[in-house]
N, C-alpha and C positions, 0 to 999 in steps of 0.2 A: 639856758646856759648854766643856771646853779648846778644842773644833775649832771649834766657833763666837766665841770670841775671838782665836783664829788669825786664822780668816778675818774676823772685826772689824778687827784691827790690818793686814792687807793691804790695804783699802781707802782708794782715791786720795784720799779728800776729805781724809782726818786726815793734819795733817801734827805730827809729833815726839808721838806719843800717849805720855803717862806714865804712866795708869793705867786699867786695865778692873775695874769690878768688877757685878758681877750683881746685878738687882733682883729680889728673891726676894718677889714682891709677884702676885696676878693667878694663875690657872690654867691660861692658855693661853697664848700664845708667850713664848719666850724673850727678857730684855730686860737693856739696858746701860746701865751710867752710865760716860760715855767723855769723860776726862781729857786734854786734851791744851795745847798751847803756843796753840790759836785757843780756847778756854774747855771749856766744859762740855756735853756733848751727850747726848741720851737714844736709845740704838739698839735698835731692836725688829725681831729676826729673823722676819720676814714667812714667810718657806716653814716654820714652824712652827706657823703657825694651822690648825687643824683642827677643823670641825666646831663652832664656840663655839656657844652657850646657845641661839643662836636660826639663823638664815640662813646663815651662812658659807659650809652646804657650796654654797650658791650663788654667794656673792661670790670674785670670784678677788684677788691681792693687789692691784691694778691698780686694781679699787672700793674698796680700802683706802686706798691712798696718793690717789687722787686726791680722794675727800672727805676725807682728813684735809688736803690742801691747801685745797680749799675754805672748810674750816673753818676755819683756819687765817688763810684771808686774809679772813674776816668778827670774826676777833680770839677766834672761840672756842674753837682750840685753840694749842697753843704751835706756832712757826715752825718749817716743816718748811725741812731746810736739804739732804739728800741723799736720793734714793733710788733704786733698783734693783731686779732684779725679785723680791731676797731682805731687801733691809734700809728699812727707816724710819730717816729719823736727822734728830730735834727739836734744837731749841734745849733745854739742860736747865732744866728748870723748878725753881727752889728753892723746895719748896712741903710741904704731905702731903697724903695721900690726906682727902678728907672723912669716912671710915672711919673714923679713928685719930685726928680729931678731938675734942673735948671740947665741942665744940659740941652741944644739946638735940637730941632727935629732930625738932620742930617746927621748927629755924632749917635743919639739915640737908636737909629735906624742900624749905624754902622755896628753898635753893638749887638742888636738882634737879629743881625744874620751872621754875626761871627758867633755866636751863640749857638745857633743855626743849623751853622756847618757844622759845627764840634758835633753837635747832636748825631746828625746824618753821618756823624763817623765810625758812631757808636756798631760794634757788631753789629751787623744783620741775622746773621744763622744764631748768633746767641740769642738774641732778644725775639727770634722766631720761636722759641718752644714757648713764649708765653703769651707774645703780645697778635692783637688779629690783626687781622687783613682788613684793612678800611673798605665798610660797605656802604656805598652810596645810597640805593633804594634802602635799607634797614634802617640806616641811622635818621632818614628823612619819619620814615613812619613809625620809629619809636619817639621821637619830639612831636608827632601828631597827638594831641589829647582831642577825642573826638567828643566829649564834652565841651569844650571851650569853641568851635568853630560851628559855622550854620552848614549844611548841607553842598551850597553853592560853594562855600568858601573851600570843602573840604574836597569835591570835585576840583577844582583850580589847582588846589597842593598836588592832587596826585598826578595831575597832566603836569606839573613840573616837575615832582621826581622823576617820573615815566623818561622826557627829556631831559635829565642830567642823569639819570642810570646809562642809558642811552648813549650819552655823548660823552661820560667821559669812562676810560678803561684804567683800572686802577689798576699800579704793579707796584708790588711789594718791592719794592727796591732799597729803598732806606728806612731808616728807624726815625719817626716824626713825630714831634712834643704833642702835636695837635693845635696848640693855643698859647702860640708864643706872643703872646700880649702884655703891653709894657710892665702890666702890677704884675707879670709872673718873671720879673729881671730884678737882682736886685743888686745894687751897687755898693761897692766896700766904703767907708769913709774913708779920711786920709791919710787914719793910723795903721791899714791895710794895703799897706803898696800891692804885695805879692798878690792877692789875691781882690780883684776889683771887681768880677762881678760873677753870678752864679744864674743860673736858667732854676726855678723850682715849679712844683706843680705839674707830676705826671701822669693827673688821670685820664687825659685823654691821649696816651701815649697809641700809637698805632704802625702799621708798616704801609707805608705808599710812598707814591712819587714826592720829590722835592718839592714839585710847581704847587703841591697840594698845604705845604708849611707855607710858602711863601704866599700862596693866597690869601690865608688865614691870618696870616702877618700884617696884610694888606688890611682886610676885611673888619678884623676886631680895631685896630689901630685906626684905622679909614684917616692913613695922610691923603692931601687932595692927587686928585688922577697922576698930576705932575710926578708926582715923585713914584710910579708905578714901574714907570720902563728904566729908572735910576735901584729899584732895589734889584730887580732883576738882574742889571747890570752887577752892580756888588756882592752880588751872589754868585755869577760867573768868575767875577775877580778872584774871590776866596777858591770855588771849586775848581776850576778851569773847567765847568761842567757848562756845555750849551742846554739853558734855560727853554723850553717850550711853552713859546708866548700864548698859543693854540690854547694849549691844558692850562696855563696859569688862567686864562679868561674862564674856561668853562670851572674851572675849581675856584674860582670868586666866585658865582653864582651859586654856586652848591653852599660857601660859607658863609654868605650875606642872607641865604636860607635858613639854614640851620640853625644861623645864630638867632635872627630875627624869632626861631620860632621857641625855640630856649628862652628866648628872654620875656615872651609872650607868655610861656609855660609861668615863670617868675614870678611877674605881673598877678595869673590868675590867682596863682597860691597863696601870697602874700599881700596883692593890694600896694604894691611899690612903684605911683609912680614914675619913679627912674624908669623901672625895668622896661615900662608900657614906652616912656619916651627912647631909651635904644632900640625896641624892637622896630617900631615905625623909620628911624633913623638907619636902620637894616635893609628893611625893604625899600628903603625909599633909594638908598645907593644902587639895588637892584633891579628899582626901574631907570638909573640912569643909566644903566648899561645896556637899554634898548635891545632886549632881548625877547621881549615875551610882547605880546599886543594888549594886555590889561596893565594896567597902574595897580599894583600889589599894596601900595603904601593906601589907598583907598580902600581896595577891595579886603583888605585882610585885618581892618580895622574893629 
């Protein structure tokens, strides 16, 4: 962290910086709260993103900064003010995570599919010249480190990607965050009427179906079953769009995959057991969706 706030404080934008300090917030790049004589800025070391929960290893940082401008100048995320081909650097948002809110599971929820929509509003033909096409079979076998698993185990992965390339057909229909999970909402305090909350964090930004955000929504968040057929519904409320309960099921399984196996990725690299305990907590939602005839949460241990 010291060489990455070196190199924070050498960059031309900030003039007379007073203070760096680290947001210890998020599992994947490294991020800044940057003090200085022009206000307060949010700086997110970009050459640090590796592989996140879903597409990354597809998007390069270039699909990062330029939909989070996008977003940014639709008002739904905070004003991007510098970047380069190593740093993001926001306007600082004085807010918190929707996470670490006190807000009901129910109001939380209602935010991050109004969030959601807005996203899914965003051009499509604009955001096509940069952003991919979500690959089901690619994104499963770049999260494979074939280091880390035994022979048996990596046999198993592939007969599941095999069946979820298979079963589900992705289309590019809308512009999707990838990983709308609560620590990426953040909420205004209550000296910000006008502006209450912002969606951040677009490097898993991608083009696919809606049922494939709303999965993921599901999946990272894992409220219990109950509340599965009520986001759906709220989704349809905002879009007037009929939901495909079909593809929301097969795109949980693909995201309770991916994730478990990112976060297994985590695990080996760092020795964090968090990451070991979400991965297993991944799989293990994945066997309760009686889909496959092996127990994963065992076999993938």
């Amino acid at each position: 962290m010291k060489r990455l706030t070196q190199q924070l404080a050498k960059l031309s934008y900030f003039n007379n910086i007073k203070q760096i300090c680290v947001i210890d917030s998020g599992a994947s790049a490294a991020s800044f709260k940057v003090q200085t004589s022009q206000g307060l800025f949010f700086a997110k070391y970009l050459a640090s993103t590796q592989m996140h929960t879903e597409i990354s290893c597809l998007n390069d940082q270039k699909i990062e900064v330029k939909t989070n401008l996008y977003a940014a100048e639709q008002g739904l995320a905070p004003e991007v003010c510098y970047f380069d081909s190593q740093w993001l650097i926001s306007r600082y948002f004085n807010g918190i995570e929707l996470s670490k809110s006190h807000l009901c599971l129910n109001d939380k929820l209602h935010i991050a599919i109004e969030l959601m929509y807005r996203c899914h509003q965003l051009n499509r033909k604009t955001c096509a010249e940069y952003l991919p096409v979500l690959s089901i079979q690619q994104t499963i076998d770049s999260l494979i480190n074939y280091d880390f698993y035994q022979p048996e185990q990596l046999s198993l992965l592939q007969k599941i990607a095999d069946y979820l390339a298979t079963s589900i057909h992705v289309e590019a229909k809308s512009v999707c965050h990838g990983d709308i999970n609560f620590t990426n909402i953040l909420l205004s305090h209550q000296n910000q009427p006008l502006k209450p909350y912002y969606l951040i964090d677009y490097e898993c930004a991608c083009l696919a179906n809606v049922e494939y955000d709303i999965a993921m929504l599901l999946a990272v968040n894992h409220p219990d079953n109950a509340y599965h057929k009520a986001v759906i519904h709220l989704y349809e409320e905002f879009s007037s769009y009929k939901i495909d309960d079909k593809l929301v099921t097969h795109y949980l399984c693909f995201c309770y995959l991916i994730n478990a196996l990112w976060y297994f990725n985590k695990f080996k690299q760092t020795a964090d057991q968090t990451m070991q305990k979400y991965a297993v907590k991944q799989f293990e939602l994945l066997d309760e969706m009686d889909i496959f005839s092996v127990t994963l949460s065992d076999k993938m241990r």
